[in-house]
C-alpha positions as CSV (number, residue, x, y, z in Angstrom):
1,X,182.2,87.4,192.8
2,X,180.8,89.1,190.0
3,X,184.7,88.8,188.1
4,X,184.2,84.6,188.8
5,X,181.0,85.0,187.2
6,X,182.0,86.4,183.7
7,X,184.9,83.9,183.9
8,X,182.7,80.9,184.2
9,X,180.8,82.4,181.5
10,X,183.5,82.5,179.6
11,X,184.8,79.0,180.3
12,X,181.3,77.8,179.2
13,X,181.4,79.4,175.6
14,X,184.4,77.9,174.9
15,X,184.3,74.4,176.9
16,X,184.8,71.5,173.7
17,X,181.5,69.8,173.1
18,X,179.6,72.9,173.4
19,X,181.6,75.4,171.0
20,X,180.8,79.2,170.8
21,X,179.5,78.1,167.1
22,X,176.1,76.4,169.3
23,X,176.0,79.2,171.4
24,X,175.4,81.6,168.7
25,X,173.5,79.6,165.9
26,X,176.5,77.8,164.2
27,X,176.7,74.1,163.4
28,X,180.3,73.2,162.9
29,X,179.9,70.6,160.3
30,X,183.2,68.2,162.1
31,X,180.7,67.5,164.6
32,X,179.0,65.2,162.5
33,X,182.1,64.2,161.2
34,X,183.0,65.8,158.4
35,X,187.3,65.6,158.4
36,X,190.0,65.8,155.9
37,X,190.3,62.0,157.2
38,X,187.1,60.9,155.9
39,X,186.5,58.8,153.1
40,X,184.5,61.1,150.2
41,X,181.2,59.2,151.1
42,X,181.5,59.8,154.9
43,X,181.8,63.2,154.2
44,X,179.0,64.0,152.0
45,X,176.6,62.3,154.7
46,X,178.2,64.1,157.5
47,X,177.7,67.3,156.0
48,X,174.3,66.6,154.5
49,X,173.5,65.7,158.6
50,X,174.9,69.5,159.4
51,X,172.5,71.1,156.3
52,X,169.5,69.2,157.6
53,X,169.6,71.6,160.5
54,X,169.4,74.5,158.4
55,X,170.8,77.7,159.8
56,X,174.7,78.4,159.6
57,X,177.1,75.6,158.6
58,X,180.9,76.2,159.0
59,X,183.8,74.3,158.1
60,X,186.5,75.6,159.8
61,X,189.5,73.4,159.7
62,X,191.9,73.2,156.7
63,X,192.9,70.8,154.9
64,X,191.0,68.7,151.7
65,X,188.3,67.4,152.2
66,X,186.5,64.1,149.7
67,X,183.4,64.3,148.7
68,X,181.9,61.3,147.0
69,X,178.1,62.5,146.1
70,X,176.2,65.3,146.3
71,X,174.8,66.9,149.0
72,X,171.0,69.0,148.8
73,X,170.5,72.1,150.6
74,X,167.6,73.4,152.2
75,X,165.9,76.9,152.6
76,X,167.4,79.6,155.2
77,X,170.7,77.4,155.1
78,X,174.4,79.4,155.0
79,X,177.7,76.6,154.0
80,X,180.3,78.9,155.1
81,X,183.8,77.2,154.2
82,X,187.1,78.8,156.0
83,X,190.0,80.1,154.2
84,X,192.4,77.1,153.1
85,X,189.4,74.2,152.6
86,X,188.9,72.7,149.4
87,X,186.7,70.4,149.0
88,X,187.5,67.7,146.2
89,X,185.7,65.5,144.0
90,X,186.8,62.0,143.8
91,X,184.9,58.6,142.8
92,X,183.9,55.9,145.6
93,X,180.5,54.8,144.0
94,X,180.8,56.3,140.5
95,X,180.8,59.7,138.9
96,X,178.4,62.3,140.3
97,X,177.4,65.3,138.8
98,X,176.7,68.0,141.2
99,X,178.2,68.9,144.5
100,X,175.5,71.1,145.9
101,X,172.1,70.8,144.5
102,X,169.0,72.6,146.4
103,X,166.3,70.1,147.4
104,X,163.3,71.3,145.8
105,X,165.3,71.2,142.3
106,X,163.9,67.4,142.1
107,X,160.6,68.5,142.4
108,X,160.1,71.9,141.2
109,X,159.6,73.6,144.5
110,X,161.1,76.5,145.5
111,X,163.7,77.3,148.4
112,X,164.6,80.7,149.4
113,X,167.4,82.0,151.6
114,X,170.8,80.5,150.6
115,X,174.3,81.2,150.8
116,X,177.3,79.2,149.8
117,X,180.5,80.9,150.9
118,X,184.3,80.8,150.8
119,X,184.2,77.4,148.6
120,X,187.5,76.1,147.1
121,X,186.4,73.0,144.6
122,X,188.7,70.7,143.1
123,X,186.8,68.8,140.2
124,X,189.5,66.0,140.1
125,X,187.9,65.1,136.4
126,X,184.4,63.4,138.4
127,X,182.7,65.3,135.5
128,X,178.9,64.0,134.7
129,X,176.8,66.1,132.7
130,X,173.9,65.5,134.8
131,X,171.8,63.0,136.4
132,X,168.7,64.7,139.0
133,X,168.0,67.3,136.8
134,X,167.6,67.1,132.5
135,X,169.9,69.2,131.8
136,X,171.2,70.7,135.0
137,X,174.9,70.4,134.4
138,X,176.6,73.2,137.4
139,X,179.1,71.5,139.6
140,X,177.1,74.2,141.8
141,X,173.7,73.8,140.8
142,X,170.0,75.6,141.7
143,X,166.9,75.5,140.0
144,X,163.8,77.0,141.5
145,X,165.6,79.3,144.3
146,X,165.1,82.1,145.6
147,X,167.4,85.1,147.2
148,X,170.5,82.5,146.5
149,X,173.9,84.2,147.3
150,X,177.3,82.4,146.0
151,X,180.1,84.1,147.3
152,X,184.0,83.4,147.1
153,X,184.1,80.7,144.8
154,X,187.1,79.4,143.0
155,X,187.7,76.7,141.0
156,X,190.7,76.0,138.4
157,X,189.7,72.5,136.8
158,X,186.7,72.6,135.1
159,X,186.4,69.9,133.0
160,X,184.6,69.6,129.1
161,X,181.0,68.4,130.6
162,X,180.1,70.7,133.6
163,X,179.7,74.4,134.2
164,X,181.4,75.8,137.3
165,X,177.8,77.3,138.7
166,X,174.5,76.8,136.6
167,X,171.0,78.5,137.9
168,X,167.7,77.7,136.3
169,X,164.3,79.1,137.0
170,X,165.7,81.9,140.0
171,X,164.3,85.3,141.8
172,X,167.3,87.2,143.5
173,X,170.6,85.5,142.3
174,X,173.9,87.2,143.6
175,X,177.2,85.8,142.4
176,X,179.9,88.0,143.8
177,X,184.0,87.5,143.5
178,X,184.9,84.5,141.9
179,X,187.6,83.0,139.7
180,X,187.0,80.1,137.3
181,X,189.2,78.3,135.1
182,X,188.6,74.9,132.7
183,X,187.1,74.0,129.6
184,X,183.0,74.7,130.1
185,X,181.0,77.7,131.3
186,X,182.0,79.3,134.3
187,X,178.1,80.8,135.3
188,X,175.3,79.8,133.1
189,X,172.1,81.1,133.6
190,X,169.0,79.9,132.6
191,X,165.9,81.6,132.8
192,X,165.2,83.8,136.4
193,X,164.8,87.6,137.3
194,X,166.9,90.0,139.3
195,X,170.4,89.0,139.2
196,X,173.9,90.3,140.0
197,X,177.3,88.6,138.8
198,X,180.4,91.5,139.8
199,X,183.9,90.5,140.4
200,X,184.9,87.6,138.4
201,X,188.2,86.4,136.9
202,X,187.7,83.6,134.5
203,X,189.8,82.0,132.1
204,X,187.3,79.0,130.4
205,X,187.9,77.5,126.6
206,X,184.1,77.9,126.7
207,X,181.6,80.6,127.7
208,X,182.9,82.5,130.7
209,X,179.3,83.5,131.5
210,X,176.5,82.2,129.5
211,X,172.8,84.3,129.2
212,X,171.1,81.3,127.9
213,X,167.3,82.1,128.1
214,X,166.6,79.4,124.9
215,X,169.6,76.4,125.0
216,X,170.5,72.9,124.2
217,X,167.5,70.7,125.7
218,X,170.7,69.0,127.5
219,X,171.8,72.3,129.1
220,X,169.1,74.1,130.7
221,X,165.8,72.1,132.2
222,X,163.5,75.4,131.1
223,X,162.8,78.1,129.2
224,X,162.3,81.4,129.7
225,X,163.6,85.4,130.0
226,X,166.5,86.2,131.6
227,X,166.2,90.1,133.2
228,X,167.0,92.9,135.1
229,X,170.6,92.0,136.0
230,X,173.7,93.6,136.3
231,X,177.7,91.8,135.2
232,X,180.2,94.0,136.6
233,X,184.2,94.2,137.4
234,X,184.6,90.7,135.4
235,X,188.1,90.2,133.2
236,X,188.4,87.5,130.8
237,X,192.1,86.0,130.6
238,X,194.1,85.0,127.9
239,X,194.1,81.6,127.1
240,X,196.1,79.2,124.3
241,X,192.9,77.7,122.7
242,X,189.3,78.7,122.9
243,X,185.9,78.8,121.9
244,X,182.4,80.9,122.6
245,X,182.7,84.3,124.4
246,X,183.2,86.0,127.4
247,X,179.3,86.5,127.4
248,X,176.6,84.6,125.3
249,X,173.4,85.9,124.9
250,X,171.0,83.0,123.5
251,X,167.1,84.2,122.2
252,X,164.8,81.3,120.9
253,X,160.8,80.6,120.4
254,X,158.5,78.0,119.3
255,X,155.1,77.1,118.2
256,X,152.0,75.3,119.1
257,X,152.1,71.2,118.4
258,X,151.0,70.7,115.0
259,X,150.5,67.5,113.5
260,X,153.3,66.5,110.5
261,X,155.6,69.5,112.3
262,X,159.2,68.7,111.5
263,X,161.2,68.7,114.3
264,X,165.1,67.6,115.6
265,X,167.0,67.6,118.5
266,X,165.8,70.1,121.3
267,X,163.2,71.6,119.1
268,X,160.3,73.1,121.5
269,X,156.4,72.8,121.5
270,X,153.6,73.9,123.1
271,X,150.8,71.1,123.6
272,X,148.3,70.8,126.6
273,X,149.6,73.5,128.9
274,X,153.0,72.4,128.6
275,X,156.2,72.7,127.0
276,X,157.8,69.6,125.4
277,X,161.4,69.6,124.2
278,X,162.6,67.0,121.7
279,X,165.5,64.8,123.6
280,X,167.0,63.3,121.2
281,X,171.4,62.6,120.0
282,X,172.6,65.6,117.9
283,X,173.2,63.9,114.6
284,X,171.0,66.2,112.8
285,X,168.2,63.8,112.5
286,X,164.6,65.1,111.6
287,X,161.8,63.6,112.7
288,X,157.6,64.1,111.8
289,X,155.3,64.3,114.6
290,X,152.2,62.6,113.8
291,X,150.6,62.2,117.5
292,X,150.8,64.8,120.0
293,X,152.6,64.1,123.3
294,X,150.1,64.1,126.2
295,X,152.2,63.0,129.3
296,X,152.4,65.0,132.4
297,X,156.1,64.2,133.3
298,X,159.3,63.1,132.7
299,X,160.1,61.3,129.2
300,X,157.9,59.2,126.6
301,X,158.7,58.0,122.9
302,X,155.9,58.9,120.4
303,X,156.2,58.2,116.7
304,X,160.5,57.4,117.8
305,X,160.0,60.7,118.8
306,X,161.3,61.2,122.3
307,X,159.4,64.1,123.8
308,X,160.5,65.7,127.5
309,X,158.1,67.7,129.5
310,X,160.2,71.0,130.3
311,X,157.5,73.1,132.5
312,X,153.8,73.6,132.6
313,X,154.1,77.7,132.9
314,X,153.7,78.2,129.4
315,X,155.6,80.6,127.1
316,X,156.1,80.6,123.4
317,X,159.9,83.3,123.3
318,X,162.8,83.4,125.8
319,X,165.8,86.0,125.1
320,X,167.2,88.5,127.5
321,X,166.6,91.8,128.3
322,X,167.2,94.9,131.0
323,X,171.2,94.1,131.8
324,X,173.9,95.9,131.7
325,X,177.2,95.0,131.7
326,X,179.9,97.1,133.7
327,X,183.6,97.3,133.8
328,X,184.7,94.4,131.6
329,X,188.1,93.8,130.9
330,X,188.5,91.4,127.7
331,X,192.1,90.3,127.6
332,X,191.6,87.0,125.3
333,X,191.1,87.6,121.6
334,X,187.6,85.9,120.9
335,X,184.3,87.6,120.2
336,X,183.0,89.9,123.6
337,X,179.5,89.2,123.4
338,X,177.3,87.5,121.2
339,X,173.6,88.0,121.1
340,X,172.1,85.2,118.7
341,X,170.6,82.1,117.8
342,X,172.1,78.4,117.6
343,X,171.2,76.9,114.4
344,X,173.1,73.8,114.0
345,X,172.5,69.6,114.7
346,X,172.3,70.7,118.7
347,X,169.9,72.8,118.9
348,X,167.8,75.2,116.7
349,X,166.6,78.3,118.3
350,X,164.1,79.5,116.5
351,X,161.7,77.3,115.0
352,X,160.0,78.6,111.7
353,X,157.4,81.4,111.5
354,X,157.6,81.2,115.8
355,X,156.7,84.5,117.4
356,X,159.8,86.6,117.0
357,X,161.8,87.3,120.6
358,X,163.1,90.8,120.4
359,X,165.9,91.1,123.0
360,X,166.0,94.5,124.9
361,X,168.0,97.1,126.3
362,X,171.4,95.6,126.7
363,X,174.0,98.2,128.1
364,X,177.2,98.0,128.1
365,X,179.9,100.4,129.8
366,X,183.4,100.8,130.1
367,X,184.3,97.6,128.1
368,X,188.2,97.8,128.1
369,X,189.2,95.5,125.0
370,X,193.0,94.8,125.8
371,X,193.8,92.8,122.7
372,X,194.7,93.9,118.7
373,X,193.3,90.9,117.0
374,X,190.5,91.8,114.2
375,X,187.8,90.2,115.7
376,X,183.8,91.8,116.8
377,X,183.2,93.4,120.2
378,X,180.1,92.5,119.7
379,X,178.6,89.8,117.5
380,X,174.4,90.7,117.1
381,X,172.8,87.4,115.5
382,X,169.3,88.2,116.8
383,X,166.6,91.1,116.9
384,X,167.4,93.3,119.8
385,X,165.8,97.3,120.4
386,X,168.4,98.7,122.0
387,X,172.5,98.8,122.3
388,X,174.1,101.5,124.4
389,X,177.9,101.5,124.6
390,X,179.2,104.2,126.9
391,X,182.6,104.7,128.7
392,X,184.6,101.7,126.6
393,X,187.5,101.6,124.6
394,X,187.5,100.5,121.1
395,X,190.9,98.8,119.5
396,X,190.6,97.2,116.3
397,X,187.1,95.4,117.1
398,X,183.9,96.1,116.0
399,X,180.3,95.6,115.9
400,X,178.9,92.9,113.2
401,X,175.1,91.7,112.8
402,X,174.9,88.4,111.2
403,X,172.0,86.1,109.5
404,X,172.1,82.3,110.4
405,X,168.9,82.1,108.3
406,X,166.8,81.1,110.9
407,X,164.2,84.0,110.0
408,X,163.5,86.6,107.4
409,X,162.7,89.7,109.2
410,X,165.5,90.7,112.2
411,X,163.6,94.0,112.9
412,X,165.1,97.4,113.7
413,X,167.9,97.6,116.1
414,X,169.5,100.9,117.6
415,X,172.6,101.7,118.5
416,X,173.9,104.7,121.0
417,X,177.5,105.0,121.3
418,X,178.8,107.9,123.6
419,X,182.1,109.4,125.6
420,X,184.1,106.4,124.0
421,X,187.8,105.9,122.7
422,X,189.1,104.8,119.5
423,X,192.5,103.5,119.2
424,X,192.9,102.8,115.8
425,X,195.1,104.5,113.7
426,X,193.6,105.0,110.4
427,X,190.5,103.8,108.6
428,X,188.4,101.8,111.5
429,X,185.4,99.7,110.5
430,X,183.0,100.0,113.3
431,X,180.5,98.4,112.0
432,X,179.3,95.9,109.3
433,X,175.9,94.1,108.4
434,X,175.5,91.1,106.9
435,X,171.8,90.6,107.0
436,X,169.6,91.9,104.2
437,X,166.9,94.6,104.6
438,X,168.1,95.1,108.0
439,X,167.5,98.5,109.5
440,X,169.7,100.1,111.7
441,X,169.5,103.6,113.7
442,X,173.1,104.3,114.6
443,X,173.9,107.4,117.2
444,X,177.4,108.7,118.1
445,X,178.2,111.4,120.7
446,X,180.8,112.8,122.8
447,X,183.5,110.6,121.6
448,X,187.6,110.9,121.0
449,X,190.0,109.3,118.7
450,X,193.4,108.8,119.8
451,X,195.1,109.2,116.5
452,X,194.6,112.4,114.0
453,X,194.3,110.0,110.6
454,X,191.2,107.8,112.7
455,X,188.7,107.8,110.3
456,X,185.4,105.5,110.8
457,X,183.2,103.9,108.2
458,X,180.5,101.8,107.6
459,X,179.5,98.3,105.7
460,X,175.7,98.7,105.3
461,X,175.9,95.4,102.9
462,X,171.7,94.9,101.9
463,X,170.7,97.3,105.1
464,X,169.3,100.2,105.5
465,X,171.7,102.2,108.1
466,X,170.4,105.7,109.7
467,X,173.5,107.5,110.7
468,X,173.8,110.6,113.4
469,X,177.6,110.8,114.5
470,X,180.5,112.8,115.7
471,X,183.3,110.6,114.4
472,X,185.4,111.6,111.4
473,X,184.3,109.8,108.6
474,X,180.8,109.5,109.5
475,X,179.8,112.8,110.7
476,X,178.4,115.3,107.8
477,X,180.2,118.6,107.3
């Protein structure tokens, strides 16, 4: 009797209609209809049907599956996709920007607790920079989340409008073994707190991972700091054409409203408790403010001026600071990192005489550089405290500060390099300034050079470099 009993049991688990996915807390999303059959539009409601339960959503059965709009997740939700599901973009009612988009992004309230997992996206070129959101742009897209984990993701078209994942405004992001290829950012982060990113393959002509605390008004919706994260076990791969880096590190501030201010295209301001961001077309048009904006939301022309309210949580700087950076493999031959300012028709990161945003303590370790081209490791176009390069493997690359006038004074800025390689055979510029009266501290320790005729130097241009180092040239007799 007691054998029939566990047998019944067992019978019941698995009888169809019930599904051991109810009996332990699983939706199986085909329940609601969601099939490689179904048309793109059919899909996206049947899932959206399974994510209005919250809990644990599974798709299961592989094949390719249409999706035709996008589909907003909750808090304490888990999409878990199973291996050989893609899910594909394609165009029944027009071009749609995001495919996952947390609710409370439309109205600035937080959710908590989600998890994407295991999903395979096919862009198919449906590529709209963004439509909810000003300036939310991710084919995966959050803003105002909390404890978000994407896991597993791949995707190999991206196209020239839309990053592969884009979080804004964020407490407890982990983004953990992915591989992205296409033409925009792969991750783009705007501003947010606590934040991992390990195990990434990408091969983008833009930005593999973007740090963007200050951006284009049509590429983040707010401003901010970006801190206390980690990037690890992340390779960037060889490509035939390119542009930006394998990480971008973006500073900016602004000022208070003033009347007669010049501004442009995403130039910031403070007014009434709130930031306002000029939303404007980059064609390098200034305009004078002559009336302040007062509006409480959304978008209003003053003076042809058209003003957007970005956030009501007001701060004058964003930049980024407490990250380090760990095992990075840099196969294609474009600048690592750069730590700057835009200055240019799209966006202007620092507006004049603006409290200056001093980036801090940016680490970076084991950095394997795997190409010869002449071109900077690191590119610093910004004041930042404190660079520490430990563990990494220098080829012909080195580190270069540059002015793009956007302020006078770029402060001091030290450097501590220790227990790294140098593979160049002869004279080896490590680093070169370009910015007058700049001060630099530099620190060397513990290091080797491959090759007996290495010899390091120095291009101090108008700065004042401090020098304490163990490499030949550099270090005093």
């Amino acid at each position: 009797m007691r054998y029939l009993k566990v047998i019944f049991l067992f019978l019941f688990i698995l009888k169809p209609g019930f599904g051991i996915c109810q009996k332990v807390g699983f939706t199986d999303a085909a329940q609601f209809g969601f099939s490689p059959t179904a048309t793109g539009i059919q899909n996206s409601e049947a899932l959206q049907k399974a994510i209005n339960l919250g809990g644990t959503i599974i798709v299961s059965k592989p094949g390719v599956y249409k999706f035709a709009q996008t589909v907003y997740v909750g808090s304490h939700t888990t999409i878990e996709f199973g291996n050989n599901v893609f899910i594909k973009k394609v165009n029944e009612k027009g071009n749609f920007s995001h495919v996952f988009l947390n609710k409370g992004a439309l109205t600035k309230t937080y959710n908590e607790h989600i998890s994407i997992k295991g999903l395979n996206l096919m862009v198919n070129g449906i590529d709209k920079p963004f439509s909810e959101v000003y300036g939310l742009r991710g084919q995966v897209a959050f803003f105002y989340v909390k404890d978000v984990n994407i896991e597993r993701f791949r995707c190999d078209d991206l196209t020239k409008m839309q990053f592969g994942i884009h979080v804004c405004t964020f407490e407890d992001l982990i983004i953990d073994d992915v591989i992205i290829r296409g033409e925009k950012d792969g991750i783009h982060l705007g501003r947010g707190k606590r934040f991992t990113i390990r195990n990434g393959v990408f091969q983008t002509f833009d930005d593999a991972i973007a740090l963007n605390a200050h951006d284009y008004a049509t590429s983040n919706p707010e401003l901010g700091w970006i801190e206390n994260g980690v990037i690890e076990n992340c390779h960037d791969l060889n490509a035939e054409n390119t542009t930006g880096y394998f990480c971008r590190i973006l500073a900016g501030a602004w000022i208070d409203w003033q009347e007669g201010m010049e501004v442009q295209q995403s130039d910031a301001v403070v007014a009434n408790g709130r930031i306002y961001r000029v939303q404007a077309q980059p064609d390098g048009t200034k305009y004078v403010s002559k009336t302040k904006p007062t509006h409480k939301e959304g978008s209003q022309i003053i003076d042809g001026i058209n003003w957007g309210v970005v956030q009501t949580d007001v701060t004058y700087t964003a930049g980024v600071r407490n990250v380090v950076f760990n095992n990075i493999f840099l196969e294609k031959p474009r600048i690592g990192l750069s730590i700057h300012f835009d200055n240019d028709k799209y966006s202007r990161s620092y507006y004049p005489n603006a409290t200056i945003p001093l980036q801090e303590q940016l680490s970076f370790n084991n950095i394997r550089i795997l190409h010869n081209q002449d071109i900077p490791f690191l590119l610093i176009a910004t004041p930042v405290d404190l660079i520490t390069i430990s563990n990494s493997s220098f080829r012909n690359n080195h580190i270069q500060f540059i002015s793009n006038k956007a302020m006078v004074n770029y402060l001091k800025t030290n450097i501590n390099i220790y227990a790294c390689s140098f593979q160049k055979e002869g004279e080896f510029e490590l680093l070169k300034n370009d910015v007058d009266g700049k001060e630099i501290y530099l620190k060397t320790f513990g290091n080797i050079a491959l090759h007996e005729n290495f010899k390091a130097k120095i291009n101090p241009g108008k700065g004042l470099i401090n020098i304490q180092s163990d490499l030949t040239g550099l270090k005093k007799d």
